[in-house]
N, C-alpha and C positions, 0 to 999 in steps of 0.2 A: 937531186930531188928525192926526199923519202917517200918510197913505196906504203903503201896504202896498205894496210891490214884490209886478209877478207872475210868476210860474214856470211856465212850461210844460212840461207832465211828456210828454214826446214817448214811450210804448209801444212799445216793442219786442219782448216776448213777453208771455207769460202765466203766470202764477204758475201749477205742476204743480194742476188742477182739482178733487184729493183735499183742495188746501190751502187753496181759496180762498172759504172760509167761516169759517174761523178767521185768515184774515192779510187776505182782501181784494186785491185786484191792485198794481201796482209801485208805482200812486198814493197808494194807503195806507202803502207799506211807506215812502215817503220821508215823508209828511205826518208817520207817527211819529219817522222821523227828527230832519228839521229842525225840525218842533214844527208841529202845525197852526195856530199863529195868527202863525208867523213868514213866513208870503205868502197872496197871493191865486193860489191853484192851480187850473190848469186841468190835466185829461187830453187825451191825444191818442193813439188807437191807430192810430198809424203804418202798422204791419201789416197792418191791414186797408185801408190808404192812406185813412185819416181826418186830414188835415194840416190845421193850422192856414193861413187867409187870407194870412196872412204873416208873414216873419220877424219884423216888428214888434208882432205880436197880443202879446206878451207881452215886460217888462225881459228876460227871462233865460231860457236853457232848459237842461233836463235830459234828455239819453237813457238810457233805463235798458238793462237787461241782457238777453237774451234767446236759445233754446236754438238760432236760426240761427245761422249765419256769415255774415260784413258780404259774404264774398265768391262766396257762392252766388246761383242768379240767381232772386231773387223781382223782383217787380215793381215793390214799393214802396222798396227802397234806395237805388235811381238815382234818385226825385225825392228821399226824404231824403237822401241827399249832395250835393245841389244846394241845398236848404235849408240845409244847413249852411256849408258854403260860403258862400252869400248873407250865413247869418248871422255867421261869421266876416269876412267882407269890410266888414261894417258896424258893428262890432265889438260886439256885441250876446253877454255874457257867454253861456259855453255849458259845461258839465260831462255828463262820459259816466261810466260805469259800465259795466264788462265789453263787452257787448257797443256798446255805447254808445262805451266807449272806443275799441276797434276801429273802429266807424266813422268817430270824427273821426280815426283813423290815417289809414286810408286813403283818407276823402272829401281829405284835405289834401297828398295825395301820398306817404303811409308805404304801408307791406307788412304786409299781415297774413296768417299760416299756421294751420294745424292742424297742430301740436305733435308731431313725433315724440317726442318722449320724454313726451310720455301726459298723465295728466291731473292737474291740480290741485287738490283739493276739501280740504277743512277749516281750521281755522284756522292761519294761514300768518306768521311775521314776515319782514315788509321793512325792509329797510336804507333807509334816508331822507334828501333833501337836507337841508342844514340851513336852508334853509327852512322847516321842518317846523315845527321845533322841538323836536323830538327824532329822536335817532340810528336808533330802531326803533320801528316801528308793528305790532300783533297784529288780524291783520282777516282776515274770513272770505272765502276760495276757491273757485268752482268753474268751473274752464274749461280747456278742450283749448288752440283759439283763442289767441294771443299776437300782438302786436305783434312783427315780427321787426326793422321796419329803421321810423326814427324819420321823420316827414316834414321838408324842411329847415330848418323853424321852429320847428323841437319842440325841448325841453329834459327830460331824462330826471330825475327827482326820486325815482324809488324802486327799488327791484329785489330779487329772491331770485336763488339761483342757480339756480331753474327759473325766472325768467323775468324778463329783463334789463330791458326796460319793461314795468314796473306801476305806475309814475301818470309823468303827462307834463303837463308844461305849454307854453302856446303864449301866451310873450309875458305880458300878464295880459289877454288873451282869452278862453282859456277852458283849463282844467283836467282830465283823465282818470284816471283808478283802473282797472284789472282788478281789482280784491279790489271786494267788495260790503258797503260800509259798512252796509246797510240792511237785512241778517242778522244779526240775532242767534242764542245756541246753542241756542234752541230750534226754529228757522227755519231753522238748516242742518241739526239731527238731522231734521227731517221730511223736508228738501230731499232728503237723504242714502238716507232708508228710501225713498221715493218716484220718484228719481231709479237707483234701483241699478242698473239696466238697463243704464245707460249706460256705466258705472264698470269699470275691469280688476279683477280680484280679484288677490291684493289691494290695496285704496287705499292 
């Protein structure tokens, strides 16, 4: 029988605490994604600077999404962009999500901002490399936060006209989204009723 490649789900935030009896945290929302018996998955809440022994504890790693900015000053950022790095330098596959994306933006030399022109939340179509495989993709939104300027090894694969990199690839190292494949519509209505605080009226 072949062993199972393993995925380490690097935490970045936490699922709004209203929701996470019914969805579980970021580790669940991918395991339903990619299929819980398509890897051996570990969690890691980053956040709380719970980091994996090393970049090699795991084949592959995932950062998920989370309600910081890559560019504010928490504590735990600067070792996880050193991790990633490492892990990029050894070319140890690596995929971000939202805020995840942002950070291999910027741990790899790009710019990430908080978006003057506001915020992004529901379901969004991007224009897509033809790499894709198709011309347009419909995946759910929610972030202020953008990637503004690409790091010099990045390749730009998707966009809206609110926001010019939304997936990037680096080489076939490792792969980024702003849009959150791992929302579904009934996981952005809650996000959405939950989240409204944050939101301009109207969205």
């Amino acid at each position: 029988m072949t062993k199972k490649k393993s995925l380490g789900i690097l935490i970045c935030g936490h699922i709004p605490e209203e929701m996470q009896d019914k969805y579980g945290d970021y580790k669940r929302s991918f395991e339903r994604l990619l299929g819980e018996d398509s890897f051996d998955y570990s969690g890691y809440y980053v956040l709380e600077n719970e980091f994996p022994d090393s970049v090699d504890t795991c084949d592959a790693w995932l950062l998920t999404g989370s309600r910081h900015g890559v560019y504010e000053d928490h504590d735990w950022i600067p070792p996880l962009e050193k991790f990633v790095v490492e892990a990029y330098n050894k070319n140890i596959p690596m995929v971000g999500i939202c805020f995840g994306h942002q950070l291999l933006a910027q741990a790899l030399g790009g710019k990430v901002e908080k978006f003057e022109g506001g915020w992004s939340a529901g379901r969004v179509e991007y224009a897509l490399d033809e790499r894709f495989g198709a011309p347009v993709a419909a995946l759910h939104a929610f972030h202020q936060d953008q990637v503004v300027e690409l790091p010099p090894q990045a390749t730009s694969l998707g966009s809206t006209e609110f926001c010019q990199y939304a997936a990037i690839a680096y080489g076939d190292k490792a792969l980024s989204l702003q849009p959150h494949p791992e929302f579904d519509d009934e996981f952005l209505s809650d996000l959405l009723h939950y989240r409204a605080n944050v939101l301009p009226e109207p969205i």
